[in-house]
N, C-alpha and C positions, 0 to 999 in steps of 0.2 A: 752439354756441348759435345764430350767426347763421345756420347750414346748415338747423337746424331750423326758426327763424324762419319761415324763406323758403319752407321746405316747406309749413309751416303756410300760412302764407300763399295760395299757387302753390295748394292746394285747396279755396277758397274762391270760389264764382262768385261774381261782382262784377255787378250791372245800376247800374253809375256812368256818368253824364254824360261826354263830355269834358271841361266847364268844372269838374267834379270831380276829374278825375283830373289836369287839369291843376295845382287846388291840390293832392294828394295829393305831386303831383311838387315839391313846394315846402319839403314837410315834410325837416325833416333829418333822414331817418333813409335807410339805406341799402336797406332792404327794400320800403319805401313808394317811395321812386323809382324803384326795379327794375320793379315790377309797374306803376307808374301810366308807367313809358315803356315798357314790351310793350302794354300797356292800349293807348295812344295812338295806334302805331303801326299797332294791331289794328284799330282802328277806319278807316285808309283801305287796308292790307293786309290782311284778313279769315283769321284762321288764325296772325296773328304770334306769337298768344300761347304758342300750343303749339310753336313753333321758337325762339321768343327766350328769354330766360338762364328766364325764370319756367317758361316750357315744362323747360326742361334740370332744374331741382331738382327739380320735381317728382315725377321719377325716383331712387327710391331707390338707392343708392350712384353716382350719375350726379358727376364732379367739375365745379362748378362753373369752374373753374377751364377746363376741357377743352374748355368749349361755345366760347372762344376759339381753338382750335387750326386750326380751317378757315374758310375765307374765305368769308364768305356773299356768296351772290351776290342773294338777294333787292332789289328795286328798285320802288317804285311805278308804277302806270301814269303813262305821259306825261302824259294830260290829267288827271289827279287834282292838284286844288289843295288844298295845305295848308294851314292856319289859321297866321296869323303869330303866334300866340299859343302852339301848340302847338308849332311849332318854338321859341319864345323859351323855352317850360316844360323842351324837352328838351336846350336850348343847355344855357341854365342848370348841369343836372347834368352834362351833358359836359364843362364849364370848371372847377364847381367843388362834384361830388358826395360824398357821403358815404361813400364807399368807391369803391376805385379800380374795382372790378367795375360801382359804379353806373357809374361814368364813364365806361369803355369799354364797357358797355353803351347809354349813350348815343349815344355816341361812332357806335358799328356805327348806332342806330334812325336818327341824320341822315343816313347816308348810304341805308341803306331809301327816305327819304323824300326824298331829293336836294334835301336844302335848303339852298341859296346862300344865305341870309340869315341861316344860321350857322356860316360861314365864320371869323368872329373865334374864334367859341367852341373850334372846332374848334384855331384856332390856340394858345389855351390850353390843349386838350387833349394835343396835343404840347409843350410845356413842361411837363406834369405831373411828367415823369421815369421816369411809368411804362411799361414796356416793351408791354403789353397794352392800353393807353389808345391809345400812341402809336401801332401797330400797327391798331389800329380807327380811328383817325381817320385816317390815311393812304389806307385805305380807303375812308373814305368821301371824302374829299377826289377820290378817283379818282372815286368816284361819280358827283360834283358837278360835275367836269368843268368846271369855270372855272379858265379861263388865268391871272386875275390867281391864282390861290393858288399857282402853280409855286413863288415864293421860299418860303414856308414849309417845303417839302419837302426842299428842297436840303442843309440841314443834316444829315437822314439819309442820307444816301447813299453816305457811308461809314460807317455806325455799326456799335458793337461787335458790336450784336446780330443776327444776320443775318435770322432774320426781318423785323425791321425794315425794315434795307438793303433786303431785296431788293422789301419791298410800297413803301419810297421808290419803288426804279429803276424798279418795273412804272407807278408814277404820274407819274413824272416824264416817261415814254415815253405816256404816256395823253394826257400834256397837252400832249406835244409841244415840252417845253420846254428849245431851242435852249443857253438858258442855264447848264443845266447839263451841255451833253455833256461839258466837261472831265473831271467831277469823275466820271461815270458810265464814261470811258476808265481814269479812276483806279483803277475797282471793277472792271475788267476787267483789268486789267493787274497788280495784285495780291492779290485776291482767289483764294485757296487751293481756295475751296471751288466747285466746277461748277456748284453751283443758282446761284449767287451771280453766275457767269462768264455762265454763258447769260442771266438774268435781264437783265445789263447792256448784255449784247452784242443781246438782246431791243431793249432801252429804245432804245438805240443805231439798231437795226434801224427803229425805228416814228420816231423824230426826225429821220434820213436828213440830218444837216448834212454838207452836202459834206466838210467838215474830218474825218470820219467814213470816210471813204474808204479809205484804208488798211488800217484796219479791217476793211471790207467782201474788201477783196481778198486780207486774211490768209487767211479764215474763209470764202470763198467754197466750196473744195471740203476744207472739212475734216473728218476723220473722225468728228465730235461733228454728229447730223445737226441738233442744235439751233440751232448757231451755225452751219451751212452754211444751216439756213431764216432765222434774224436775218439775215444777211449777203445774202441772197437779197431780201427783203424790203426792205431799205435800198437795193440797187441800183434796184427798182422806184419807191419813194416820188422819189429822188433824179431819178426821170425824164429820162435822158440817154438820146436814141436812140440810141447807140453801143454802151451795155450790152443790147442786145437779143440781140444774136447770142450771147453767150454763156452768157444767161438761157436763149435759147430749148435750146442744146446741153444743158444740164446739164438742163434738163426733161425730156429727151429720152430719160437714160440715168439719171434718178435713179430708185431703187427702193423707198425710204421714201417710206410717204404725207404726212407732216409737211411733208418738205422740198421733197415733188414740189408741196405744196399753194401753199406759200411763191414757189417758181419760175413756178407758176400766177399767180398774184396779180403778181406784178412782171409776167410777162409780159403782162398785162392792161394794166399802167399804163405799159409801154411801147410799146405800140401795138396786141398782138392781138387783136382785138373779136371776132374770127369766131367761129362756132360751128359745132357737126361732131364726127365722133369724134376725140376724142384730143385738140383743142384746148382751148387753157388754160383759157379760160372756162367750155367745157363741162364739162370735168373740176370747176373747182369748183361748178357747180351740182348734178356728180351725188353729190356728195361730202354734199349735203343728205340723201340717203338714209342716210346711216352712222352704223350707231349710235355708231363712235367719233370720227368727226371731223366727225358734222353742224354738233356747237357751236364749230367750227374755223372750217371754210366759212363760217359768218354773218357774222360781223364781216370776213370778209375779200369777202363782197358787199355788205355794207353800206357800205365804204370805197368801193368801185369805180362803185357805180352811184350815188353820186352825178352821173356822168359822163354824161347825159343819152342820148349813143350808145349808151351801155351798156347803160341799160336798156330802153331800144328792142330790144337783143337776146334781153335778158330775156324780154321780155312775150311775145316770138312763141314760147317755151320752154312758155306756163304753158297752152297745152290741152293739151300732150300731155304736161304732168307727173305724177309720181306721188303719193299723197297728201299724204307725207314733203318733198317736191319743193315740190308747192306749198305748203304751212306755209311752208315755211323762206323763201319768196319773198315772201309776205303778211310774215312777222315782219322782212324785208330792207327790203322797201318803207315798212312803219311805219315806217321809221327813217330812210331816206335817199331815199324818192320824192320826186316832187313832184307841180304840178298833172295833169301827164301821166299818172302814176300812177292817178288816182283813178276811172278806167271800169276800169284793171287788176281793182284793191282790190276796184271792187265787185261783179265776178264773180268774185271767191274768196269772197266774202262771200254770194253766192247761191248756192255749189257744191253739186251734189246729195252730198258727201260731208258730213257734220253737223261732223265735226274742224275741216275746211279751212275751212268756213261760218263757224265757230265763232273761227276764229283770223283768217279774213277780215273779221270784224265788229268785232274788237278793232282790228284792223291801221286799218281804215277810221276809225274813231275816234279813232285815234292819228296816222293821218296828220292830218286834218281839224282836229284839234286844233294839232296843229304849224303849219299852211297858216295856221290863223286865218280 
């Protein structure tokens, strides 16, 4: 019956208010909260409604159940400000909705909408005990990206359910929190299962606590090339000029792109700035051309050039880049330039490509917004 409901429902165009659908989202019922938190979220993400759970029923014999199985990565724009009302309407159902599906469908829209000032709720979301709540709120907690929520997390980190576990250890490693490397040693040192292993060893990799060490030099050339790129990655965060020479060797003769990428980025953070063929830098800027490891490359320029030198090396990169090239530098720089950036930004934002122009114009916004 509820399946039906919601079908029912999910095929009815709706011309509601926000201040509507935010009392919609009020109602106890589980199908009215479903739809009035895709509604809500629709309205500063354009298109949510057709990706979020009301999108998923929609779809006959589509489970319910299933539109949970993959990790969305949708995220609002930086400068898009959210109504504190509309995050309080969707806390709400995240803490304490009418069916565990509303909840974790909540749960997923806060973090869409990267709202810090539903953090508490979220913390109630994980005490639900449901495993599919718990799992979207961890999530979005990653989202969210504030330091203070690391303790919340910690609790999963060895949990039964592994999914869980391992969206804990990928948050906990997001937020950089020191405090839990014990317990993330724990989940690497008897955890059975490899997604579970590398996950940790992952978290481990991105938190780089010297005390992490050993670790790093089990897993530096080990045959798993996941936990040879964690391992790689951790020596670079941890920034010892002595780990360079052996960064730079293993770059040298590594043949997977994952962990040549990984070797690239440390050897970045331990001193190599230059640029040229074959150097580490350059390697990951060209890696922005790939269709499979472009969404690699970014986060791992967007770490580095906050480094002011760095992206000085950058900029002299972006007139002879290619379209792919420059995207991915406009999308780097939105995130991690700064004032120097912004004559970069605003020639990718006047490129005679429309893509680049296009993605330059977002970038420039989002920097500008950030800068204040």
């Amino acid at each position: 019956m509820m399946l039906r409901a919601l079908f029912l429902l999910s095929s009815v165009l709706y011309a509601q208010t926000v201040d509507e659908w935010i009392r919609t989202a009020k109602q106890n019922d589980p199908e009215s909260q479903i739809k009035a938190t895709d509604a809500l979220v629709d309205h500063y993400v354009p298109g949510y409604l057709k990706t979020g759970l009301s999108g998923a029923i929609s779809k006959a014999g589509t489970s319910v159940k299933g539109k949970f199985t993959d990790t969305n990565t949708q995220i609002v724009d930086a400068w898009v400000e959210i109504r504190p009302d509309v995050v309080q309407a969707i806390g709400q159902v995240a803490s304490g909705g009418a069916s565990y599906l509303a909840r974790a469908n909540a749960a997923r829209a806060l973090g869409v909408l990267r709202a810090k000032a539903a953090l508490p709720q979220l913390s109630d979301a994980l005490k639900s005990g449901d495993k599919v709540t718990q799992y979207e709120a961890l999530i979005a907690i990653q989202k969210i990206r504030d330091i203070s929520s690391a303790p919340m997390v910690r609790p999963f980190l060895n949990d039964a359910d592994e999914r869980v576990q391992m969206a804990a250890l990928e948050t906990a490693g997001v937020l950089n929190d020191k405090g839990a490397t014990a317990d993330i040693r724990k989940a690497l040192e008897n955890s059975r299962n490899i997604k579970v292993r590398r996950m940790a060893a992952t978290s481990l990799g991105m938190i780089a606590d010297p005390a992490s060490r050993p670790v790093f030099e089990l897993y530096f050339n080990d045959k798993d090339e996941n936990l040879r790129a964690a391992s790689a990655e951790g020596f670079g965060r941890m920034r010892q000029p002595a780990d360079l020479d052996r960064v730079n060797k293993a770059f040298a003769i590594e043949k997977k792109t994952a962990p040549k990428m990984s070797l690239a980025f440390a050897a970045v953070l331990l001193g190599r700035r230059e640029l040229g063929s074959g150097t580490p830098l350059s390697y990951l800027i060209d890696q922005l051309d790939s269709r499979f490891y472009g969404d690699t490359a970014r986060p791992f320029l967007i770490e580095i050039t906050r480094d002011q030198a760095i992206r000085q090396s950058i900029y002299n990169v972006v007139p002879t880049a290619n379209r792919k090239e420059k995207i991915g530098i406009a999308q780097v720089l939105a995130v991690s330039g700064d004032k120097d950036s912004l004559p970069v930004v605003e020639r990718l934002s006047n490129d005679p490509d429309t893509a680049v122009a296009a993605e330059g114009i977002k970038a420039l916004r989002a920097l500008k917004s950030r800068l204040g």
